[in-house]
C-alpha positions in Angstrom: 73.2 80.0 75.7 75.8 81.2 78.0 74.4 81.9 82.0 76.0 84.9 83.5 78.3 83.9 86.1 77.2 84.5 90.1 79.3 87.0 91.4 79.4 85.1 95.2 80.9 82.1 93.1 83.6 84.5 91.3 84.1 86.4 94.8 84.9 82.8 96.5 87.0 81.5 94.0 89.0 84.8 94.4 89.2 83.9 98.0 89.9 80.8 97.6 93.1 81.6 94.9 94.7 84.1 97.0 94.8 82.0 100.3 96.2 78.9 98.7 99.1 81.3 97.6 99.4 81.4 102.0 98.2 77.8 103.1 99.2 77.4 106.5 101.4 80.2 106.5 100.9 83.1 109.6 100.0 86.3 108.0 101.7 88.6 109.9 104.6 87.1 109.2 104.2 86.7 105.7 103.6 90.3 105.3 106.9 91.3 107.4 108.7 89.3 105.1 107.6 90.8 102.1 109.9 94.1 101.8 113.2 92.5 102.2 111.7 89.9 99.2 110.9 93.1 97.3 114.5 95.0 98.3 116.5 91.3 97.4 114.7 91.1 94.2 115.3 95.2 93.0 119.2 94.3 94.5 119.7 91.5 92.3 118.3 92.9 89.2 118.9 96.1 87.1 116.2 98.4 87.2 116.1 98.3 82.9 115.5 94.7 83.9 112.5 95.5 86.5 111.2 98.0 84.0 110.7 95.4 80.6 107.4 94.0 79.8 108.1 90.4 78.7 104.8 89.9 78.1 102.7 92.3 76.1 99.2 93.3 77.8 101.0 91.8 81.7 102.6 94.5 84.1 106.6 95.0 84.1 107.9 93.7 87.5 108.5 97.0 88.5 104.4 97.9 87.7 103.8 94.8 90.2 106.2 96.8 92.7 103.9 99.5 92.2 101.0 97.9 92.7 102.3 96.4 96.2 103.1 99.9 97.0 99.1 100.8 96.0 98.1 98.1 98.0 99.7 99.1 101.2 97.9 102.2 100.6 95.1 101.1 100.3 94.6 98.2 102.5 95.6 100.4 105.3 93.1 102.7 104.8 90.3 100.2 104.7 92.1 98.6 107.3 91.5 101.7 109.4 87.9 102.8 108.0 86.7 99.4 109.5 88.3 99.6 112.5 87.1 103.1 113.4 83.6 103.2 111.4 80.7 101.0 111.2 79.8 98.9 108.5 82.0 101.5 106.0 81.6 101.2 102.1 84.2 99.9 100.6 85.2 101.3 97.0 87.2 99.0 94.6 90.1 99.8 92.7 91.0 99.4 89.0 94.1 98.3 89.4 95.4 98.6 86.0 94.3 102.2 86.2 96.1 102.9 89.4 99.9 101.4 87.6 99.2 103.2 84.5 98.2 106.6 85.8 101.1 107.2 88.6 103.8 105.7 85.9 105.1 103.0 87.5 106.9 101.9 85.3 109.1 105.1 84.9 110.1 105.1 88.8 112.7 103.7 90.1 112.2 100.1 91.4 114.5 101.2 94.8 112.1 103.8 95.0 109.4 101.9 95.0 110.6 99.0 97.2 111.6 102.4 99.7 107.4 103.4 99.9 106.6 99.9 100.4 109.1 99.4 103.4 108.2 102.6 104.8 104.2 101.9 104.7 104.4 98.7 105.8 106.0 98.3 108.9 102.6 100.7 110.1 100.1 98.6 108.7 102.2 95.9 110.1 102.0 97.1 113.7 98.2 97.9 113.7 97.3 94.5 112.4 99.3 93.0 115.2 97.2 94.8 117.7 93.9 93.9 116.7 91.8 92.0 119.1 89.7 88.9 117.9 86.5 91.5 118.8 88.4 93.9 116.6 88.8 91.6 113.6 85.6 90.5 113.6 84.3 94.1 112.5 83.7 94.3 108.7 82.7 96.5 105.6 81.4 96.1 102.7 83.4 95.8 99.8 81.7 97.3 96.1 82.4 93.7 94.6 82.7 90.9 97.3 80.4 92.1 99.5 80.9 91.8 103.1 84.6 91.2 104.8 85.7 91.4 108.4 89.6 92.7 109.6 89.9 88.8 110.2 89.4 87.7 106.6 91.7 90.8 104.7 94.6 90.0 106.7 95.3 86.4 105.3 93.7 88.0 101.7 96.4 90.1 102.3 99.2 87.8 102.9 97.9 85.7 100.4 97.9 89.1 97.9 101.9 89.5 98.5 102.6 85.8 97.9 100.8 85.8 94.4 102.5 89.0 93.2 106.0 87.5 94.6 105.0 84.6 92.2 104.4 86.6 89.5 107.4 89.0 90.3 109.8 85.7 89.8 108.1 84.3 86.9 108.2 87.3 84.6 112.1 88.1 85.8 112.5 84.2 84.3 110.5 85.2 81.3 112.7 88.7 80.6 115.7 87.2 78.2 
């Protein structure tokens, strides 16, 4: 008989897979790197290129754009709910949901890297200013539970690394 897996074990190996993407890397830096990655990529590759799916059922690299481009929206809300509120709920996203249902994949890849470098330098700046008493504030995410300022920004980081991964290996796997 199977055992249904603990969630605190799927939660920390989650963790623990999205910060070995940043090792010893800084954060902050990490994430102000990440839009000129993004705008080198989109320069370097046709956007017909950025918008075929070379593996069925796996985002398009222009869908992981996207979901960057999600992501800065969203982490900079949370970002800001547990800064300014205490203890906030969390909600999660479905992801897949989110890419599908603003058609990602029809947009323009320049487009896309355009939101991303616009959002970011914002969330960028706030992130900088936190104080050790202000990263140590927290919610409580619907799945993982509880997380402080000081753990999402390397989850973060580690978040832009793996879809910069992924962004390269499925531009090597588009023939």
């Amino acid at each position: 008989m199977a055992s249904t897996p603990d969630p605190q074990d799927a939660t920390a190996a989650y963790r623990a897979r999205i910060l070995g993407f940043l090792g010893d890397r800084d954060p902050l830096e990490v994430l102000g790197s990440t839009g000129d990655v993004l705008a080198g990529l989109v320069r370097d590759h046709a956007g017909k290129r950025l918008q075929t799916r070379p593996i069925a059922g796996k985002w398009t690299p222009c869908e992981v754009i996207g979901h960057l481009c999600d992501c800065e929206w969203v982490y900079g809300y949370r970002t800001r709910l547990i800064l300014c509120e205490e203890n906030p709920p969390m909600q999660v996203m479905d992801q897949d949901q989110w890419v599908v249902g603003q058609h990602h994949n029809a947009r323009d890849p320049r487009e896309l890297v355009e939101t991303f470098r616009a959002l970011r330098p914002h969330n960028l700046r706030l992130w900088g200013s936190l104080t050790p008493q202000e990263l140590a504030r927290a919610g409580r995410h619907s799945e993982r539970g509880p997380e402080s300022l000081g753990q999402l920004l390397p989850m973060l980081a580690g978040h832009d690394l793996l879809h910069l991964d992924q962004l390269k290996r499925l531009l090597m796997a588009i023939v």
